[in-house]
MARBA-3410 file (N, C-alpha, C, O; in Angstrom, 1 decimal):
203
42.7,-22.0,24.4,41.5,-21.6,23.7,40.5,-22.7,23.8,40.8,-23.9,23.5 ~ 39.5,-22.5,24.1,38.2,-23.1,23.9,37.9,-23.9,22.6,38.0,-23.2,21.6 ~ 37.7,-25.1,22.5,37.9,-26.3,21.2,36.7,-26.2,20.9,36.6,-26.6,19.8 ~ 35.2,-25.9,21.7,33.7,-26.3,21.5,33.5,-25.1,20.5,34.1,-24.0,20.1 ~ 31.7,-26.1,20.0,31.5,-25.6,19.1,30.8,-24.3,19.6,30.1,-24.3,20.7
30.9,-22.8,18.7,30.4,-22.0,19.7,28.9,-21.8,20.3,28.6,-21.1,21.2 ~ 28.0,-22.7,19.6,26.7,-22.7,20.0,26.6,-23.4,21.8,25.9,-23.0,22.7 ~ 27.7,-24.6,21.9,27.9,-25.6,23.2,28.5,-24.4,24.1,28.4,-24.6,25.3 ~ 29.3,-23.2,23.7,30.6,-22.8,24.4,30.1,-21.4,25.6,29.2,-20.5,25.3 ~ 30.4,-21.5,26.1,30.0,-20.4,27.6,31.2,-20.0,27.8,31.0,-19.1,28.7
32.6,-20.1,27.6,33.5,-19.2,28.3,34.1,-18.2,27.5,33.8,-18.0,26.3 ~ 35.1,-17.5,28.3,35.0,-16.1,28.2,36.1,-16.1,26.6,36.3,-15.0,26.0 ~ 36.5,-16.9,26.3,37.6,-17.0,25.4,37.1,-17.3,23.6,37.6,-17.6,22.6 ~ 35.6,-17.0,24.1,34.6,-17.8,22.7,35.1,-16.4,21.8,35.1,-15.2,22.2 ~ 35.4,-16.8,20.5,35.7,-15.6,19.6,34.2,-14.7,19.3,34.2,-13.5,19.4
33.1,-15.5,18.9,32.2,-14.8,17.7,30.8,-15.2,19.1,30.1,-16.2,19.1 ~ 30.6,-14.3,20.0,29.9,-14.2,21.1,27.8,-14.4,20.2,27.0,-13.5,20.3 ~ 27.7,-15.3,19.6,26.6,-15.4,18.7,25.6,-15.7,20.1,25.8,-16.1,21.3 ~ 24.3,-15.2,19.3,23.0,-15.3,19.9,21.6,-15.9,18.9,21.4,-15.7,17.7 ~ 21.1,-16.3,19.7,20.4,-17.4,18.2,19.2,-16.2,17.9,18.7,-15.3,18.7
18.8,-16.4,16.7,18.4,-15.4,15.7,16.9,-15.4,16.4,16.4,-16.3,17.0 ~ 16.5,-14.1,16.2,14.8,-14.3,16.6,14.0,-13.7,15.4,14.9,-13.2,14.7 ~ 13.4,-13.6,15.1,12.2,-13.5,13.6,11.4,-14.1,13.6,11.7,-15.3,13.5 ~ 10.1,-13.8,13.6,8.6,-14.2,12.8,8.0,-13.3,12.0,8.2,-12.1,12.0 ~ 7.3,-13.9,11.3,5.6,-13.4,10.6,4.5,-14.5,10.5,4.5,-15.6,9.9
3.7,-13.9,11.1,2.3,-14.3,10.7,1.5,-14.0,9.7,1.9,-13.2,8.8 ~ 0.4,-14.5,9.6,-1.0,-13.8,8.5,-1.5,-14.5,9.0,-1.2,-15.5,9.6 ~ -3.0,-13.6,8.6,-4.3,-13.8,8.8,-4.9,-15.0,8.0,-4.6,-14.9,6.8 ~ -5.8,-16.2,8.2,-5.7,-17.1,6.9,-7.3,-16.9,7.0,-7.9,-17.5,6.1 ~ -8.4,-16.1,8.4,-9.7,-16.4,8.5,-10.2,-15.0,8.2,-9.2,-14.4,8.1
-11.3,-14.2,8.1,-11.6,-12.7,8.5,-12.4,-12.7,9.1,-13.5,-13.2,8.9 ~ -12.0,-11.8,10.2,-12.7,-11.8,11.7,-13.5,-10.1,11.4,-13.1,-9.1,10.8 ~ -14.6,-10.4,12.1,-15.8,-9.6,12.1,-15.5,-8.7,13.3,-14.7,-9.0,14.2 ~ -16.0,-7.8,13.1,-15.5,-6.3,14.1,-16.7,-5.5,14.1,-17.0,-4.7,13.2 ~ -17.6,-5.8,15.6,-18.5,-4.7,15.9,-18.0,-3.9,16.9,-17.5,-4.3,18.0
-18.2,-2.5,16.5,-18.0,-1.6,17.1,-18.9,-1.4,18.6,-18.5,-0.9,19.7 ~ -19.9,-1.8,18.4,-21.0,-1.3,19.8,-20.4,-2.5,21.0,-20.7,-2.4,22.2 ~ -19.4,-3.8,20.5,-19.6,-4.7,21.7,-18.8,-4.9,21.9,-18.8,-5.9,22.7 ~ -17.4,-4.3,21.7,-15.9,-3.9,22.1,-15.4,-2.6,21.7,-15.8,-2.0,20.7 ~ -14.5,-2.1,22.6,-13.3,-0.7,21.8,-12.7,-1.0,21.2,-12.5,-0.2,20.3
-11.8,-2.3,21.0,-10.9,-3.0,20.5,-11.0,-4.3,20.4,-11.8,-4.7,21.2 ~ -10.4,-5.2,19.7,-9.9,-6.3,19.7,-8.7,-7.0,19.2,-8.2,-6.6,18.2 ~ -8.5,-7.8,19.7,-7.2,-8.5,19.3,-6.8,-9.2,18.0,-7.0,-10.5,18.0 ~ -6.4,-8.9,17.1,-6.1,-9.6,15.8,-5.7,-10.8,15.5,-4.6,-11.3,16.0 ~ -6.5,-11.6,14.6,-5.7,-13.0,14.8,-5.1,-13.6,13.9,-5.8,-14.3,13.1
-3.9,-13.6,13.9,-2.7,-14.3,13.1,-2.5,-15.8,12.9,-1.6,-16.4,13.5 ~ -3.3,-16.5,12.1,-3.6,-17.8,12.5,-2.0,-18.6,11.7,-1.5,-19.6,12.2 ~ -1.5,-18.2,10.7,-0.4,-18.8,10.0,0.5,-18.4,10.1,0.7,-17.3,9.6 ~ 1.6,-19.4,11.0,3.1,-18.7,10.5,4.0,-19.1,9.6,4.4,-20.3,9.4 ~ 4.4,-17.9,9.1,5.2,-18.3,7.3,6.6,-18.8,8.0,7.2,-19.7,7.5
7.0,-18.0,9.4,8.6,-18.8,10.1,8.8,-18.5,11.2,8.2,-17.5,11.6 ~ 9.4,-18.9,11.8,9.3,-18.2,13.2,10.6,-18.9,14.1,10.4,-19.8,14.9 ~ 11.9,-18.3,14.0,12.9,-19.0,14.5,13.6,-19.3,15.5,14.7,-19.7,15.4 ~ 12.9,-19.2,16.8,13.3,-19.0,18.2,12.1,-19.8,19.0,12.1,-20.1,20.2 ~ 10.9,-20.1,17.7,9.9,-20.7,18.7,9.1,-19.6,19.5,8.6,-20.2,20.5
8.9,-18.5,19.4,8.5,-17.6,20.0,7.2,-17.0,19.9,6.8,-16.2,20.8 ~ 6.2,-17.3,18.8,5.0,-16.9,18.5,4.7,-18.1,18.7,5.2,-19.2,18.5 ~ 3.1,-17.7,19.3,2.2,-18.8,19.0,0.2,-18.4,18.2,-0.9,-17.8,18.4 ~ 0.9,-19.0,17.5,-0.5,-18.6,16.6,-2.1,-18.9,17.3,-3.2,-18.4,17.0 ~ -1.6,-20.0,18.6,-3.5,-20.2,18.8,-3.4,-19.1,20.0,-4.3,-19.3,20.9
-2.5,-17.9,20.1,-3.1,-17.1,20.8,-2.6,-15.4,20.6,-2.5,-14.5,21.3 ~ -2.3,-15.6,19.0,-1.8,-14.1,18.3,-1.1,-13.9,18.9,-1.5,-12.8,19.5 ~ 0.3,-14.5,19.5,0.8,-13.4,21.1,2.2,-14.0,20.5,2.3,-15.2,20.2 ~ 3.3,-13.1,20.4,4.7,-13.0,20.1,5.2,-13.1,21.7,4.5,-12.6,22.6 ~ 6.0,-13.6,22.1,6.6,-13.7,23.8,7.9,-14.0,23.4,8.1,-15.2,22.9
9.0,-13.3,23.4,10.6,-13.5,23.1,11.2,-14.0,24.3,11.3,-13.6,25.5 ~ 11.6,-14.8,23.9,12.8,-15.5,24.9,13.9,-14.9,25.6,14.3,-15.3,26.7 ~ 14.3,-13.9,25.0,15.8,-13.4,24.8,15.4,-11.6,25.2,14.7,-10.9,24.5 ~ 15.9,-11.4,26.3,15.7,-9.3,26.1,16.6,-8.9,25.6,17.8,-9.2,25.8 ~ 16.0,-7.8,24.6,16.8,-7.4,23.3,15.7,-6.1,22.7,14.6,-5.8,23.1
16.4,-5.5,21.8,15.8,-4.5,21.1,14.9,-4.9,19.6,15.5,-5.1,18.5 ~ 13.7,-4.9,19.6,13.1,-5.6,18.4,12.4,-4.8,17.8,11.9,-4.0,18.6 ~ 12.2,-4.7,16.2,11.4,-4.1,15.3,10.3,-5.3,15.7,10.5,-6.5,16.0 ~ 9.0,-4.5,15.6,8.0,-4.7,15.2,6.8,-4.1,14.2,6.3,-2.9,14.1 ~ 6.6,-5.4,13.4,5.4,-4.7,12.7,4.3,-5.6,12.4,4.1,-6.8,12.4
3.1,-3.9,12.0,1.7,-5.3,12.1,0.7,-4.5,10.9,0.4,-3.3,11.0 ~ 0.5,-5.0,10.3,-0.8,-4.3,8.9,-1.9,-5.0,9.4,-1.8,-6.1,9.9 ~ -3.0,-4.3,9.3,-4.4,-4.8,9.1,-5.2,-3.9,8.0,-5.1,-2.6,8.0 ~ -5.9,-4.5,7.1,-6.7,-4.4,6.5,-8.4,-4.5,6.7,-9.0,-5.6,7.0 ~ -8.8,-3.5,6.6,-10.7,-3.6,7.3,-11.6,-3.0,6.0,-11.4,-2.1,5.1
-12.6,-3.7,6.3,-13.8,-3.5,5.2,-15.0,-2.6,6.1,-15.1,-3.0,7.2 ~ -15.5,-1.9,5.8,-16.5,-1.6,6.8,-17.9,-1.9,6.0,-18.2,-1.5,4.9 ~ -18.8,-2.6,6.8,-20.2,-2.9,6.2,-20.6,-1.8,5.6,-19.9,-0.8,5.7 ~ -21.7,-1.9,4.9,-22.7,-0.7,4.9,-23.5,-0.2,5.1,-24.6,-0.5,4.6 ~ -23.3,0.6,5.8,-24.4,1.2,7.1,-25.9,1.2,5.9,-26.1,1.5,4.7
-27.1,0.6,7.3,-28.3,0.5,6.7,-28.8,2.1,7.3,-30.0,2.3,7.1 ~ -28.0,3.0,7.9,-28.7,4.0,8.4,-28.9,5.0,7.1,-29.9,5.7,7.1 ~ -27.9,5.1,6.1,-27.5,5.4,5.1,-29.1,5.6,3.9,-29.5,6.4,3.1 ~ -29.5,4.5,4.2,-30.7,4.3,3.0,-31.9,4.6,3.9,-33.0,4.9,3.4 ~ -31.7,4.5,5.1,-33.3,5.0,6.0,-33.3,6.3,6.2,-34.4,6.8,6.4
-32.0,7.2,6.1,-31.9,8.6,6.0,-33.0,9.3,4.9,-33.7,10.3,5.0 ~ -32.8,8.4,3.8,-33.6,9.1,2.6,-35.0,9.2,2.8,-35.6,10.0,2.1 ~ -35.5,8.5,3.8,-36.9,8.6,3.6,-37.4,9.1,5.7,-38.3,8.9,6.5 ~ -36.3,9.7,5.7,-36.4,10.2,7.2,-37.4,10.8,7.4,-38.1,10.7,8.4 ~ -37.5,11.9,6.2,-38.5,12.9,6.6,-39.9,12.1,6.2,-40.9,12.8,6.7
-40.3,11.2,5.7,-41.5,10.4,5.6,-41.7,9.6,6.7,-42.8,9.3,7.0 ~ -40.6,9.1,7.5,-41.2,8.1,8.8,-40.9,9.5,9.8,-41.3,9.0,10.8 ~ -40.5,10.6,10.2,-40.9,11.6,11.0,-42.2,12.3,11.4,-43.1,12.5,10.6 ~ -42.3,12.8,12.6,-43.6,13.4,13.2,-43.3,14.7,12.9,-42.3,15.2,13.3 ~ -44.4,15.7,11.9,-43.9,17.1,12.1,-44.1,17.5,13.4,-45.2,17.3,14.0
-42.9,18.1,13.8,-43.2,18.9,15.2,-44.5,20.0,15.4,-45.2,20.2,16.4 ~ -44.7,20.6,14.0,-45.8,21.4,14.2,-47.0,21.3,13.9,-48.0,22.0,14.1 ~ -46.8,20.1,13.4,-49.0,20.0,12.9,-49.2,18.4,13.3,-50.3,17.9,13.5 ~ -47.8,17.7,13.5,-48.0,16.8,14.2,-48.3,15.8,13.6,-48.5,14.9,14.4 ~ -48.4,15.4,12.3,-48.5,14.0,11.4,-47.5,13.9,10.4,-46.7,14.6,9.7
-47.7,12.8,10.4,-46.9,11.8,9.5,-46.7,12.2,8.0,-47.7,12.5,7.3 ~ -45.3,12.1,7.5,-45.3,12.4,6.1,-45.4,13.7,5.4,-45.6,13.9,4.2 ~ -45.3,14.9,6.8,-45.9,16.1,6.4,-44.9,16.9,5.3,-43.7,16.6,5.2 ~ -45.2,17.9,4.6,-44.4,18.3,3.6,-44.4,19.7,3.3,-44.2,20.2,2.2 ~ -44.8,20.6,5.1,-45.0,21.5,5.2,-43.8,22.6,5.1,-42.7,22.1,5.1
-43.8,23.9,5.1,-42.8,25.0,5.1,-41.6,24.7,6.6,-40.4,24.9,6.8 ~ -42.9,24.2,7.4,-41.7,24.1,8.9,-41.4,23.1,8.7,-40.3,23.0,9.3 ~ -41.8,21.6,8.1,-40.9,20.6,8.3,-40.2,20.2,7.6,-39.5,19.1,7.9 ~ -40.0,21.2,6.0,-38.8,21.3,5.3,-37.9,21.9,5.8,-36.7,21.5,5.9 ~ -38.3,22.9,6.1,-37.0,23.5,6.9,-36.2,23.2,8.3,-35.0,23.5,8.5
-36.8,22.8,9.1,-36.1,22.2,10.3,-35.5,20.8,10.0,-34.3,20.5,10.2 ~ -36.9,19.7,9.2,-36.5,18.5,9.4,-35.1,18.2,8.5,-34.2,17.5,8.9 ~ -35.1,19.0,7.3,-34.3,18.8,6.5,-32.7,19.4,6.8,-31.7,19.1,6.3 ~ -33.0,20.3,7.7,-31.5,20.9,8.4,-30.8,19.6,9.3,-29.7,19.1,9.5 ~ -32.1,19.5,9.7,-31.2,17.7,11.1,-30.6,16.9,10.3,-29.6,16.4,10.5
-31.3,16.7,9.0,-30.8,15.2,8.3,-29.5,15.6,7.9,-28.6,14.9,8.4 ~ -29.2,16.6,7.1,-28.2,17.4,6.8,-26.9,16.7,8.3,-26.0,15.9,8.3 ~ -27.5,17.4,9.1,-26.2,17.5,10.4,-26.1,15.9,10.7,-25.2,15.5,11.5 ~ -27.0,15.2,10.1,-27.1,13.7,11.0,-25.9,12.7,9.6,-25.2,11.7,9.7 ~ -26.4,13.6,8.2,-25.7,12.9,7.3,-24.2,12.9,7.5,-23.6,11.9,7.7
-23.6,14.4,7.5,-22.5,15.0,7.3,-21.1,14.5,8.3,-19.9,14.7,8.2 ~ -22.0,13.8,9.3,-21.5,13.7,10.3,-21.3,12.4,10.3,-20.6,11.9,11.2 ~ -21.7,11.6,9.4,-21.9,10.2,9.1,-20.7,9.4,7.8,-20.3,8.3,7.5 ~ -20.5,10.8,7.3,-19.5,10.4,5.9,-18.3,9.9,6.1,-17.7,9.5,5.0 ~ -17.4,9.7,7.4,-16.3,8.9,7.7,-16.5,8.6,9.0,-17.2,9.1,9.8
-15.5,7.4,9.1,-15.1,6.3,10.4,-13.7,6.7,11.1,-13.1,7.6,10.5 ~ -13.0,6.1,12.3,-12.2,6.7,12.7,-11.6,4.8,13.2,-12.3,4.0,13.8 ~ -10.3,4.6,12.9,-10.1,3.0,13.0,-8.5,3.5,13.3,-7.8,4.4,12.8 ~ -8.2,2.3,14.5,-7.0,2.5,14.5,-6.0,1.6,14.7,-5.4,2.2,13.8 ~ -5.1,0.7,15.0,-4.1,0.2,14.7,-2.9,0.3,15.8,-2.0,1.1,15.7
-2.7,-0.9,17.2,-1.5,-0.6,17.9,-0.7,-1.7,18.6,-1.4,-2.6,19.1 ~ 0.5,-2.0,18.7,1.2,-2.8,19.7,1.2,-2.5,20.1,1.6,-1.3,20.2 ~ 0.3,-3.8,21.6,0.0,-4.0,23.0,1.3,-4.6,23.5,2.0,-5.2,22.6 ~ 1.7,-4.7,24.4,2.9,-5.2,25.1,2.5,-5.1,27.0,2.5,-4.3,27.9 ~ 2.1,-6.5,26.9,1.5,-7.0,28.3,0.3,-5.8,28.8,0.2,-5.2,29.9
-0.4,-5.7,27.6,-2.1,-5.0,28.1,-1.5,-3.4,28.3,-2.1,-2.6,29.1 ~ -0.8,-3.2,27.9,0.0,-1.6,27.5,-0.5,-1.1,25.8,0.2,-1.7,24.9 ~ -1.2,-0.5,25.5,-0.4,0.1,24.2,0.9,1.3,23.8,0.8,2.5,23.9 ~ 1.8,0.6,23.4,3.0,1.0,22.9,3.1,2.1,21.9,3.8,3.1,21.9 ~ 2.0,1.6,21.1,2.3,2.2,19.4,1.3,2.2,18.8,0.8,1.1,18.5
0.5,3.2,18.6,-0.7,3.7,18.2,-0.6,4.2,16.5,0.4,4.8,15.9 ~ -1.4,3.8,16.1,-1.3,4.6,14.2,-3.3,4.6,14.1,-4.0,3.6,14.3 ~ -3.7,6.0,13.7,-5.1,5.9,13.5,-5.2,7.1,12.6,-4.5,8.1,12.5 ~ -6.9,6.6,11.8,-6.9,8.0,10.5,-8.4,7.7,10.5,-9.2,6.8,10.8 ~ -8.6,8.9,10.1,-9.9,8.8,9.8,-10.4,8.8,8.1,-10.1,9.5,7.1
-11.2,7.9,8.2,-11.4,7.6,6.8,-13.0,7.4,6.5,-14.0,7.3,7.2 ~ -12.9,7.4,4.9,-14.6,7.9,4.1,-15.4,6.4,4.4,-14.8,5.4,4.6 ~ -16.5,6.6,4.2,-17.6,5.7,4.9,-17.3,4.8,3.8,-16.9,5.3,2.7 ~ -17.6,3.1,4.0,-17.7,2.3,3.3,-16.2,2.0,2.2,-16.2,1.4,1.1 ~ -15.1,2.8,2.8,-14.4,2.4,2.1,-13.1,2.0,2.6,-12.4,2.7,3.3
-12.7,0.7,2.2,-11.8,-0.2,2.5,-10.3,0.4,3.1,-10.0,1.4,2.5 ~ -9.8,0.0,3.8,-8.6,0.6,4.7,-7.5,-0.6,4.8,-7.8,-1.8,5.0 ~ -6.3,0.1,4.8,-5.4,-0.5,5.4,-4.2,0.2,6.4,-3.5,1.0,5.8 ~ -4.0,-0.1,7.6,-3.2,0.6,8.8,-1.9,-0.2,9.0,-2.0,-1.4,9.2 ~ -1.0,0.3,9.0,0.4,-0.3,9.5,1.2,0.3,10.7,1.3,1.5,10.6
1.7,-0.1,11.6,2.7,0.1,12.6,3.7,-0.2,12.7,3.6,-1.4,12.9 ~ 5.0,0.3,12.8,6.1,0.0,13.0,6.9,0.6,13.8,7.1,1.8,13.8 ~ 7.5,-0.4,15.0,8.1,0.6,15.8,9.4,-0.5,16.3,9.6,-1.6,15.9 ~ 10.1,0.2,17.2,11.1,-0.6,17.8,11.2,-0.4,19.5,11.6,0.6,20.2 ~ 10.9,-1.6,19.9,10.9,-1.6,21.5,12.1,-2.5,22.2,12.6,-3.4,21.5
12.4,-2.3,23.0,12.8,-3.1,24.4,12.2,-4.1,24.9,11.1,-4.0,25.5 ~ 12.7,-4.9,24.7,11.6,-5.7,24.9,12.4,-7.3,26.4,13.5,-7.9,26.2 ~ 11.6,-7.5,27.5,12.1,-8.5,28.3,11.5,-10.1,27.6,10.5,-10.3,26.8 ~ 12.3,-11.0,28.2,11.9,-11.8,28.2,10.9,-12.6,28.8,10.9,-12.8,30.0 ~ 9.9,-13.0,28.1,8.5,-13.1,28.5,7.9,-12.4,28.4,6.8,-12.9,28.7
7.7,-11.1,28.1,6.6,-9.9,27.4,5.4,-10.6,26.3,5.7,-11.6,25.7 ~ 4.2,-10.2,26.2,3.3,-10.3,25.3,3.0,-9.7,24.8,2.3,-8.8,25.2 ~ 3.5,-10.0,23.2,3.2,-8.5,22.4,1.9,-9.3,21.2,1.8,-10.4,20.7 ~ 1.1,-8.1,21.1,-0.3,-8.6,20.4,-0.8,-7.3,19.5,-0.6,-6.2,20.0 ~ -1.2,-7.4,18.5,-2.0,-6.3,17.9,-3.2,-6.4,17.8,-3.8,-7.4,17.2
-3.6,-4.9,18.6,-5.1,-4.3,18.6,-5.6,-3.6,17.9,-4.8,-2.9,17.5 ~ -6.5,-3.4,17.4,-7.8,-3.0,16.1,-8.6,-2.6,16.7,-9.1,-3.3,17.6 ~ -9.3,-0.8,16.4,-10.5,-0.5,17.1,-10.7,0.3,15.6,-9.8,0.5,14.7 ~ -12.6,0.8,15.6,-12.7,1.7,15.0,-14.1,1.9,15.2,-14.7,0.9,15.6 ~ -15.0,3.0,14.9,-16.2,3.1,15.0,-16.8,2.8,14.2,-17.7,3.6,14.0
-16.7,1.8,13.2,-17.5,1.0,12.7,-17.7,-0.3,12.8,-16.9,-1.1,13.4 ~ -18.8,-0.7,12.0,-18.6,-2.2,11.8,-18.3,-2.8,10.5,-18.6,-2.3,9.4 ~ -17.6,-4.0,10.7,-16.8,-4.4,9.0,-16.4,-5.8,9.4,-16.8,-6.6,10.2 ~ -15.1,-5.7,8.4,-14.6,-7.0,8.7,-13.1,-7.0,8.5,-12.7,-6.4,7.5 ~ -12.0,-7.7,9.5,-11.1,-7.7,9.4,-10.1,-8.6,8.1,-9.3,-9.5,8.5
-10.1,-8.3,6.5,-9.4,-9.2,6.0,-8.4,-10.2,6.2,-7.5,-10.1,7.1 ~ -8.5,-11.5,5.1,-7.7,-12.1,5.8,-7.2,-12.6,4.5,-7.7,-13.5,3.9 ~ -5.9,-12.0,4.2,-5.0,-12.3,3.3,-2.9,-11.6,3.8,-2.5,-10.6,4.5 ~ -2.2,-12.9,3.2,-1.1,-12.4,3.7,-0.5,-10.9,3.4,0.4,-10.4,4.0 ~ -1.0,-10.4,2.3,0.0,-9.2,2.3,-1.3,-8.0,2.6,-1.2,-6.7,2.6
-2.0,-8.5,2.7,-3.1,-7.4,3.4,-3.5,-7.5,5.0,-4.4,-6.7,5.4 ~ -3.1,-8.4,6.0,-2.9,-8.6,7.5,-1.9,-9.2,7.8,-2.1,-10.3,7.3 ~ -0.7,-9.2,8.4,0.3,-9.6,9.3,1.0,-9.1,10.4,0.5,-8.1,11.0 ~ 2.0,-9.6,10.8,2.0,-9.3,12.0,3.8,-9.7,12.2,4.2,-10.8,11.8 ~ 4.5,-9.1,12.6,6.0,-9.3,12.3,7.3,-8.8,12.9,7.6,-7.6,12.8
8.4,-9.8,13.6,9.1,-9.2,14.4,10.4,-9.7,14.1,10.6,-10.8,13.6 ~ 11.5,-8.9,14.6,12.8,-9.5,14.7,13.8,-8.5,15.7,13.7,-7.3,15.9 ~ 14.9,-9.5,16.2,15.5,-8.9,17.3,16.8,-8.3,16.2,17.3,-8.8,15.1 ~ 16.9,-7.0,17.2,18.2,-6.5,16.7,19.6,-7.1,17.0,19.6,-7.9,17.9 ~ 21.0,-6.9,16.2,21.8,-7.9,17.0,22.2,-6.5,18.2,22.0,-5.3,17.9
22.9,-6.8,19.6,22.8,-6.2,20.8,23.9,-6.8,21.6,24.6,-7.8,21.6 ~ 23.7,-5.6,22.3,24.7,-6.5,23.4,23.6,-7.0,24.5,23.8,-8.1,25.1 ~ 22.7,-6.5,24.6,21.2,-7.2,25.8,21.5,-8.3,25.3,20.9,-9.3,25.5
END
């Protein structure tokens, strides 16, 4: 029988066949700004790790890369604020900065431009009362794992994903954030992170 310790031991005679542990979490410690018109997505950034036992995350580039192929839970929360649309307060006085279509001046407060102008604002409001934001593990510029909802204007959100992949050694796994608004990505630990661990396996 094999005398080494089993961490040193490679032969076939090793009783307790161990594999060194893999686990992280991150959080967010900055809050990153999210315009919708100048990306679909972007990459979330996990600036603090609370542990990370394999050496496998690296925080200056949000990117989990496992050593070891194996089957891993992953999970990721983000939390988003959305600004407050200034379209919202220019709507009210829409029909004062509009041209009546029919008499053709400004400010008009006629029978046709109550009634048409005031049907548009309607369809332009209604349509304005929620955002659509979503939430996914990327795995080498793939998304894997999608979670999205649509939610009421100006009000604060939080999306979580959890999934379990296959994962090779050397993969880059990252979480992406899209939504059609603009806001801001919180930055506190139990309201953004980012978090994985390998299954035990025979991979």
């Amino acid at each position: 029988m094999c005398h080494k310790k089993h961490n040193d031991c490679h032969c076939d005679n090793k009783k307790n066949n161990l594999v060194r542990a893999s686990a992280f979490r991150a959080n967010k410690n900055t809050p990153q700004l999210y315009e919708a018109a100048l990306t679909p997505s972007i990459k979330v950034l996990f600036q603090t790790e609370q542990f990370d036992l394999a050496d496998e995350y690296n925080p200056h580039i949000s990117t989990f890369i496992p050593t070891k192929d194996g089957i891993y839970e992953i999970t990721a929360k983000v939390s988003f604020c959305p600004s407050k649309s200034k379209s919202n307060d220019s709507s009210k006085n829409k029909k004062d900065n509009c041209k009546c279509d029919y008499c053709s001046k400004n400010s008009c407060n006629c029978d046709y431009c109550r009634k048409h102008h005031s049907s548009k604002d309607k369809k332009r409001s209604s349509s304005k009362e929620g955002y659509v934001a979503s939430i996914s593990i990327n795995v080498n510029g793939d998304n894997l794992d999608i979670v999205n909802d649509f939610l009421e204007k100006s009000r604060p959100i939080g999306l979580s994903v959890t999934t379990i992949l296959q994962l090779q050694a050397g993969d880059r796994v990252q979480v992406l954030f899209s939504a059609d608004a603009n806001g801001e990505i919180l930055a506190e630990a139990s309201l953004t992170n980012f978090q994985a661990a390998r299954f035990p396996s025979p991979m």
